[in-house]
Structure formats: structure tokens, C-alpha cells
matplotlib code that plots the C-alpha trace (Angstrom):
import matplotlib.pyplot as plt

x = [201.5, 198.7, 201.1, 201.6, 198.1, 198.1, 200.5, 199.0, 195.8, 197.4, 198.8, 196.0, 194.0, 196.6, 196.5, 192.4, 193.2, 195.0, 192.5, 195.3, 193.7, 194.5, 194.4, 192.8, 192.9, 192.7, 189.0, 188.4, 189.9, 189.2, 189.7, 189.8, 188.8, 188.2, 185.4, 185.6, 183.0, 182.4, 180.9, 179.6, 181.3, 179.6, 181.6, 180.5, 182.0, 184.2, 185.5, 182.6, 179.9, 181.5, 180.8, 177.7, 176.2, 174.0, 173.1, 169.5, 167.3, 168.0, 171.8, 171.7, 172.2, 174.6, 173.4, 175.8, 175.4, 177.1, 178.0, 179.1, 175.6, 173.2, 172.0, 172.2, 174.2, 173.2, 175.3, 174.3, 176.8, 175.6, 176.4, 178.7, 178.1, 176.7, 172.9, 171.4, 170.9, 167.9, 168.3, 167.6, 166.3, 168.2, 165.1, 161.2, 158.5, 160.4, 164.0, 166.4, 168.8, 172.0, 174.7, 173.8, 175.6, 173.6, 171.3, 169.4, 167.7, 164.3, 161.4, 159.6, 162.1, 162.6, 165.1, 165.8, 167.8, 169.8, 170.8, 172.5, 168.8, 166.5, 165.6, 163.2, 161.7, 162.4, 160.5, 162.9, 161.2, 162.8, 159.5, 159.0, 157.1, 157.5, 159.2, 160.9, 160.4, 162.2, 161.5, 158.6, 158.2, 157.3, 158.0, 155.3, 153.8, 153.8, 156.8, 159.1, 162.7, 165.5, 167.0, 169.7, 172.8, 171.8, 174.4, 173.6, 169.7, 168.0, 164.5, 162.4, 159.1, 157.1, 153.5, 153.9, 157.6, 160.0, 163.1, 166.4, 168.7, 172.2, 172.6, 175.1, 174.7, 178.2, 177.6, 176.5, 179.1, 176.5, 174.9, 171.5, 169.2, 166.1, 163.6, 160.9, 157.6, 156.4, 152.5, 151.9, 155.1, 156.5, 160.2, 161.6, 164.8, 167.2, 170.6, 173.2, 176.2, 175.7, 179.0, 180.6, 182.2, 181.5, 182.0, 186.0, 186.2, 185.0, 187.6, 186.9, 189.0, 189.9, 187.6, 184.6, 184.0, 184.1, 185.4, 183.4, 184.0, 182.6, 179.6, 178.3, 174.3, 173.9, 170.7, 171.4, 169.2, 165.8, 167.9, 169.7, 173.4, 175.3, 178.9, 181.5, 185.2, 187.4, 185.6, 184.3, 181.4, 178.3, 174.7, 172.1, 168.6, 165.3, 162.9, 161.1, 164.2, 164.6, 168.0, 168.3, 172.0, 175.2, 177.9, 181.5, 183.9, 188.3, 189.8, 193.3, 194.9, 194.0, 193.0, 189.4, 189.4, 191.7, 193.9, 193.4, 194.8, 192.1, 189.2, 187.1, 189.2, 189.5, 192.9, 194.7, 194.4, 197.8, 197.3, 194.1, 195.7, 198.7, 196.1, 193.8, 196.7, 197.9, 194.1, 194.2, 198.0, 195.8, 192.9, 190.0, 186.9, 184.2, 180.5, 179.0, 177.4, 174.8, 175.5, 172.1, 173.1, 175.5, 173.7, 176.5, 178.5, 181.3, 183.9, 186.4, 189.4, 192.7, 195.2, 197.1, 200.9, 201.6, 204.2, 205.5, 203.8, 200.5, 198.3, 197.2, 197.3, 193.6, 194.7, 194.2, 196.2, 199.4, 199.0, 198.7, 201.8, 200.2, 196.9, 196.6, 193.2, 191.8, 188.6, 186.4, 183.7, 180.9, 178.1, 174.4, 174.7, 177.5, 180.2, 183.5, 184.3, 187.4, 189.7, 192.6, 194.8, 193.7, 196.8, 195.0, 192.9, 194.9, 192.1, 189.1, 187.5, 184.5, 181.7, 181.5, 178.6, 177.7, 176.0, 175.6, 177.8, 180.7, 182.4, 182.6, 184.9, 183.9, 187.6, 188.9, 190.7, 193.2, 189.6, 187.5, 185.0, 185.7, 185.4, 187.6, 185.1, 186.4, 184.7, 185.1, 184.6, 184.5, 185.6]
y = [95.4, 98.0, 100.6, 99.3, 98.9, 102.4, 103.9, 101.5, 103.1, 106.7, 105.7, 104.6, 107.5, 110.2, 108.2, 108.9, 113.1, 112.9, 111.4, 109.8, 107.9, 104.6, 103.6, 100.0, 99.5, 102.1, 103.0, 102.5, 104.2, 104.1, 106.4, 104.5, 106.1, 104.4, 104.9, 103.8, 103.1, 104.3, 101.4, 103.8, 101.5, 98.4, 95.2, 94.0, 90.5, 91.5, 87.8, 85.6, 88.4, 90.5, 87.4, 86.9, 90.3, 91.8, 95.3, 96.5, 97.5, 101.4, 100.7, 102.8, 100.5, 97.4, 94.3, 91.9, 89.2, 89.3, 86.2, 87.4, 87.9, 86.1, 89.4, 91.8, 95.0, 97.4, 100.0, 103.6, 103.6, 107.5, 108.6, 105.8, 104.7, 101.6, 102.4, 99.7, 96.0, 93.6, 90.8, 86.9, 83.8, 80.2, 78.5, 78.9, 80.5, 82.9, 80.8, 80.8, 78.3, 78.7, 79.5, 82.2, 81.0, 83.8, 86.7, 88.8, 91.9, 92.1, 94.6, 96.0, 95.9, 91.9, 89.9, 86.4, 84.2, 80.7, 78.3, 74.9, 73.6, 76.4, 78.9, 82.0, 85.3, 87.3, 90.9, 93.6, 92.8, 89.5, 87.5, 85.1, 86.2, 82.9, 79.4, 78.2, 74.4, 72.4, 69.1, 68.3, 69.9, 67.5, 67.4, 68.1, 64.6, 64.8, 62.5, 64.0, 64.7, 63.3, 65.6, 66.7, 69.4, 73.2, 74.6, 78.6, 80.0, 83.1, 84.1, 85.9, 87.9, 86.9, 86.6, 84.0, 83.3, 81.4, 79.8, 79.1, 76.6, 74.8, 71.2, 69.0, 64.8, 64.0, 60.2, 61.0, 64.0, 66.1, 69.6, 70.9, 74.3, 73.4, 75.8, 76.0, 77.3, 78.0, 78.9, 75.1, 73.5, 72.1, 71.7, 71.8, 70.6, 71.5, 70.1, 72.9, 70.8, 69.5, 70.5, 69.1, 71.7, 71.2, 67.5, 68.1, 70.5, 68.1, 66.6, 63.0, 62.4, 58.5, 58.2, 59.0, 62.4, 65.6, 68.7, 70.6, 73.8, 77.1, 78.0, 81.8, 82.4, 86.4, 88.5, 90.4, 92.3, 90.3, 87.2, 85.3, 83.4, 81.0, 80.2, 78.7, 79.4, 77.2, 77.9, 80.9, 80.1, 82.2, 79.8, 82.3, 81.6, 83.4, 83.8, 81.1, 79.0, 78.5, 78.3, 81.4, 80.5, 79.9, 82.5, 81.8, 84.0, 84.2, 86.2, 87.1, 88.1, 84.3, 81.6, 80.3, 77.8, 76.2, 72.8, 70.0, 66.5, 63.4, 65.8, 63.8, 60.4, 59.8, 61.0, 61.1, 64.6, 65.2, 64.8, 67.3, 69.9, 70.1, 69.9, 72.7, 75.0, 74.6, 75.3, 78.6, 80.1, 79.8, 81.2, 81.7, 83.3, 85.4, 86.3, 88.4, 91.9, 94.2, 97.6, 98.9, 102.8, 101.5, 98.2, 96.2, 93.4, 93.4, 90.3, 89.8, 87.1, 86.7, 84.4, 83.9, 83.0, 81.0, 80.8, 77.5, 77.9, 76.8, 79.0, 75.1, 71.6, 71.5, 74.3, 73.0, 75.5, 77.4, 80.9, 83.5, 85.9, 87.5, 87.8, 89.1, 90.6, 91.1, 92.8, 92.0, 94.3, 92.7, 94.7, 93.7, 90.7, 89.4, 90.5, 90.8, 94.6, 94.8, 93.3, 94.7, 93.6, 96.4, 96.7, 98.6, 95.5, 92.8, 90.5, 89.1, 87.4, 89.5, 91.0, 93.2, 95.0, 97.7, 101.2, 104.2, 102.7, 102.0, 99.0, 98.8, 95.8, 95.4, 95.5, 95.0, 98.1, 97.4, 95.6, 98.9, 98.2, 100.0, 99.8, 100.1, 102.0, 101.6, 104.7, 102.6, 104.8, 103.8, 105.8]
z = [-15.5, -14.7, -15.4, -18.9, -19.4, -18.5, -20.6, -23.9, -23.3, -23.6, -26.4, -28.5, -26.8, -28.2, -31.6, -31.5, -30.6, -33.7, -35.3, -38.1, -40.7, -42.1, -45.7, -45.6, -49.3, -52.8, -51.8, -48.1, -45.3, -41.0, -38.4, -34.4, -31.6, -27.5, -25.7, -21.9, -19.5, -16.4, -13.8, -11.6, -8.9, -10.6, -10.6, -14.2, -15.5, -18.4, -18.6, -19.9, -19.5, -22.2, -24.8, -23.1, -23.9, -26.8, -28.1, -28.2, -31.0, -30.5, -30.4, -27.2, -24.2, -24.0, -22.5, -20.5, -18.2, -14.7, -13.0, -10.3, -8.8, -11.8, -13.4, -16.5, -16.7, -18.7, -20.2, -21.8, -25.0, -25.0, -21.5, -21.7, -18.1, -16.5, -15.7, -13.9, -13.5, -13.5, -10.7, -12.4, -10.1, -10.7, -9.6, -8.5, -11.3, -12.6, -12.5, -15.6, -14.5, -13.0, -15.8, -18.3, -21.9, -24.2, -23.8, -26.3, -26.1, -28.1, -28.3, -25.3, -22.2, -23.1, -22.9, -24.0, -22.1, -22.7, -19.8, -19.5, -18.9, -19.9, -22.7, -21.1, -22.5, -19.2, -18.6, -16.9, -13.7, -14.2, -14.2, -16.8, -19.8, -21.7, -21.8, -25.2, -24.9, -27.0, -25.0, -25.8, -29.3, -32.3, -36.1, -38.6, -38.5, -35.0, -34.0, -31.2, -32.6, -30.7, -28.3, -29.3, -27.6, -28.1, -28.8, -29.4, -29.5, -31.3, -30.6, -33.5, -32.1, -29.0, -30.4, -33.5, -31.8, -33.7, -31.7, -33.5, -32.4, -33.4, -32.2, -33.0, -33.2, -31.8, -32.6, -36.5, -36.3, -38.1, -37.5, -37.8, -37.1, -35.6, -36.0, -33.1, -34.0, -30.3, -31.0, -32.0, -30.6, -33.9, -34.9, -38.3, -38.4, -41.2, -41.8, -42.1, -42.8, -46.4, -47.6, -44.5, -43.5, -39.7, -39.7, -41.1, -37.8, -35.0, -33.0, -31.2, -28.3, -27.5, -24.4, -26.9, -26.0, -28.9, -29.3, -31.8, -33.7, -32.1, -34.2, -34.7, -35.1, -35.9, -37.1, -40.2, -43.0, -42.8, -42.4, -39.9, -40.5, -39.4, -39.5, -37.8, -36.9, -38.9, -42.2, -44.0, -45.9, -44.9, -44.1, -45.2, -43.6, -43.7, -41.0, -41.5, -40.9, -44.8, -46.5, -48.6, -49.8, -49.0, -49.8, -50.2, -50.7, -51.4, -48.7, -49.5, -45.9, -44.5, -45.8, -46.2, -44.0, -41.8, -42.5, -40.6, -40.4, -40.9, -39.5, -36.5, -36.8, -32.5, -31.5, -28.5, -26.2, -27.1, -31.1, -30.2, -28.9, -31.3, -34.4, -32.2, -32.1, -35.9, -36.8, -34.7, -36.2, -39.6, -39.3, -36.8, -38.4, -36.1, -36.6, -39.4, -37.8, -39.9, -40.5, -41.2, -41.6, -44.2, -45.6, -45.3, -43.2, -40.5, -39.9, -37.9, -38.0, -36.7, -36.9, -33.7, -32.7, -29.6, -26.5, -25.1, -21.6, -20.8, -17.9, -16.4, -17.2, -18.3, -21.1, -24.2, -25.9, -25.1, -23.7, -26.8, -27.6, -30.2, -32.0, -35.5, -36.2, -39.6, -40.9, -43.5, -45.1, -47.3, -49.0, -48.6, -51.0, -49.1, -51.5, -50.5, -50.6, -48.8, -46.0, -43.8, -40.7, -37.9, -35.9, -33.5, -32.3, -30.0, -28.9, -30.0, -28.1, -27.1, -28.7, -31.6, -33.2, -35.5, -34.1, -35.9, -39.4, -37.2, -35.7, -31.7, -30.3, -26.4, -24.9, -21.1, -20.6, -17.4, -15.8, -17.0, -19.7, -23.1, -26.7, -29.7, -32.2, -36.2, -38.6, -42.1, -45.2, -48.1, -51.1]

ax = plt.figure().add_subplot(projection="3d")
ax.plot(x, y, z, "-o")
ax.set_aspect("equal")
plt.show()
């Protein structure tokens, strides 16, 4: 298997020597190349840790979290080598809890961190710099909200800090941002799911337990957005945790959102997976990255095709055969400018952002670290 590994790598890294271009549509064209990281003889997680990564401000070093000793791995993109890590604590003063579901990098050697029981502004020392409690936070007329499942977290500056956070009311089957004002330890919370376009994509199993859609929270130009994977419209917010708009849009590769029978109606585990996998073989839609050299937008999507063998009983899917990755430009205004199936691309499920006006897709590469980079140009 490594030796086929081997001899696809080769492959795509002749194709990049050639440097062959691909027409994506009449006025937009790419060029792929691979760039592989050396670890330096660093064991970095490039199973959960590659989702659970983040790009700095510079677009110089790449972020990710390593769970096989609780700290962050940072890679130079320019020497395109691991550099060094920073060492996290579980517990004590300056703990972060003990499973690591989202880091971000912010300003000054920062980083922001998101566990199953906290939400810490860490320096690179790791020693706490500030706590983002949610707990005991209160609405404007000074009621306390009820508590509800985080499910994904941004942080917005450190002195007037905002915190940004998805939660889901499984019993209401509604969604909401709540937006954390941490000087005076206020919440607003906003409901995000007025055209119910998460409550169709929550799945309630007989024993009263949910499955709910995976939901995407991403900075872009003076803005942040959220969407979710079963349904393409764009949730355009500002700063201040205010809905700007919502964009939707008519892709014509896939369609704009996925098809599912009788939406969160309970249904047995077996119903669950079978409607899980149909929604998948349509479409699955990714995050929204900004391209600031370029002023414009990056999104992925795929549609995948299944085997009949499942890696373990607890799978709630089959094993994939086959994933069909698609990408989608918009402009600044969230436009639809063009889209095109990238054949290059077999996987998506780690993280892709936008450095230097080009697309890089984090890839395992035979268990090295790499990235597919994609020069778009637009005619």
C-alpha cells in the first residue's frame, strides 16, 4: 500500500514539473502543484489534528493540534518544515481541558483554544492569558440564557473580545450564534436557522438522542460566516454578531442542498444511516475561505460514492470508494464566479485555506504531512 502511495505521489509530482494547466471553465484556468512537509522527526497528528489546525495572520506558519502529547505543532509553509511545539496542561491554572476540538491563531503569539469543558486564550508559553466564560454570562436584561451545546467557537480581539459560538437546542431542534461580549459578560443570542435549513438536517434517533448536521464558522472580508454541510446558503454576519445577509446561490455541478426523507422525524439507527449515506452520494458542502490577495472566496464540495463494507460496527457509514471533489470560486459579494470538479483532489476532509491567492488542501501524504496547492486564474 505504501508503495502505491508512493508511486501516486510521483505521479502528481511529475504532473506539477510539467506544470499542465487545466481549463476550469471559458475564463478561469489552474495550475496544481504539492508541497510536502518535512517533520523534522516530529510525530504530528494528521488524523484529527489536521482538521483541528488553523493558519496564522502572516500565512507563514500552520497551526495544528497534536493529540498524541496535548500540544500545538507549528509548521513553516516557507521552509516548509515543522518548527516547534508549545506544550498545553489538561488541568491546574493554566489547564485547557483534556480533548482539543478547535484552535485558532490570533495576533501576538496567541492562540485560542476550544475544549469539551473549556474555551482559553493561551500565550505561546502556554499560560492562560484569558478565560471565555459562557457559564455564567447573561442576556441584556440580565437573565442568564440557558446553556446550551457549543458546537464550534471564534474569538474576535482580546481587549474588547467578542466570542462566537454555534449551539444547537436538540429538544426545540433549532440553532443559534451566541455572541459573547467578554468585557461585561453579556450574550446576545441570534437565531441562525430562520429558513430552517438546519432543522430539515437533524436526525433524531429512537432512544432520543440527535445527530446534527456538521456546521462551518469561517472569518472572511470584515465578516464572519456560517454554513453547514447539507445546504449551501451562506449566513453572513458582522462583527458585532449582526446578520449582514444571507446569500444563496445555483451551483450547477451538485445540487444546492441535499434530499432527505421527513428531516428530524425519530428513526431507527438503521433508517439513519441509510438516509446519512444518500445525503452524502449528493452533496456535502465545506467552509467558505478568504482570498484576500485576490478579494474573493474558496469552496469546496464533493459528492461521494460508497462500498458495501463498513471499517466497524459503530460506522455509521460504509467505507468510501471514491470521493468527488468540486470547487467553487465566489467574488467579494459572494457571487458565483465559477465551479469545477478538481480531479486532482481525492479527500476532503481536512483543512483548506487561502495563502498568497492560492488554494492549499492539508493532505496525508503516505503518513507525511503535505499540501495540494491550486493557482486559480481567472481570465
Amino acid at each position: 500500500m505504501r508503495y502505491l502511495t508512493f508511486i501516486i505521489i510521483v505521479c502528481i509530482a511529475l504532473s506539477c514539473q510539467s506544470n499542465d494547466v487545466d481549463r476550469i471553465s471559458d475564463d478561469l484556468f489552474y495550475e496544481i502543484d504539492t508541497v510536502i512537509i518535512d517533520s523534522k522527526g516530529r510525530n504530528l497528528d494528521l488524523n484529527s489534528g489536521m482538521i483541528t489546525s488553523d493558519l496564522d495572520a502572516k500565512e507563514t506558519s500552520f497551526f495544528l493540534y497534536n493529540g498524541f502529547d496535548h500540544a500545538i505543532d507549528e509548521i513553516n509553509l516557507e521552509a516548509k518544515e515543522f518548527v516547534k511545539s508549545y506544550p498545553l496542561e489538561k488541568e491546574g491554572a493554566n489547564g485547557v481541558g483534556e480533548y482539543i476540538f478547535g484552535i485558532q491563531s490570533l495576533n501576538d503569539s496567541l492562540f485560542f483554544t476550544k475544549s469539551n469543558i473549556l474555551s482559553t486564550v493561551i500565550d505561546n508559553k502556554g499560560q492562560v492569558v484569558q478565560r471565555i466564560g459562557w457559564e455564567d454570562a447573561k442576556d441584556s436584561s440580565g437573565a442568564q440564557l440557558e446553556q446550551l451545546p457549543r458546537y464550534l467557537e471564534l474569538v474576535s480581539g482580546i481587549d474588547d473580545a467578542k466570542a462566537f459560538g454555534v449551539h444547537f437546542d436538540f429538544q426545540k431542534v433549532e440553532a443559534y450564534l451566541d455572541v459573547l461580549s467578554v468585557s461585561d459578560n453579556t450574550i446576545k443570542r441570534v437565531d441562525i436557522d430562520t429558513e430552517n435549513s438546519f432543522q430539515d438536517f437533524f436526525f433524531r434517533f429512537e432512544d432520543g438522542s440527535f445527530l446534527n448536521p456538521a456546521v462551518h464558522l469561517s472569518s472572511g472580508k470584515d465578516n464572519f460566516i456560517i454554513s453547514h454541510e447539507f445546504s449551501n446558503e451562506i449566513m453572513v454576519f458582522n462583527h458585532e454578531g449582526e446578520l449582514v445577509k444571507i446569500v444563496h446561490y445555483e451551483p450547477k455541478l451538485t445540487p444546492k442542498r441535499a434530499n432527505v426523507p421527513e428531516g428530524a422525524e425519530a428513526k431507527s439507527t438503521e433508517q439513519i444511516k441509510k438516509d446519512y449515506q444518500q445525503m452524502l452520494e449528493q452533496v456535502k458542502f465545506e467552509s467558505l475561505v478568504w482570498d484576500s490577495v485576490n478579494d474573493r472566496y474558496f469552496r469546496l464540495s464533493s459528492k461521494r460514492i460508497f462500498s458495501d463494507t463498513y471499517q466497524n460496527e459503530w460506522s455509521l457509514v460504509p467505507e468510501t470508494k471514491q470521493t468527488i471533489l468540486f470547487l467553487s470560486v465566489f467574488d467579494g459579494d459572494f457571487n458565483l464566479v465559477s465551479e469545477k470538479e478538481i480531479k486532482e483532489l481525492t479527500d476532503n476532509r481536512f483543512k483548506y485555506f487561502a495563502k498568497e491567492g492560492k488554494l492549499w488542501v492539508a493532505q496525508n501524504f503516505s503518513d507525511d504531512l503535505g499540501f495540494i496547492v491550486i493557482d486559480i486564474e481567472l481570465d
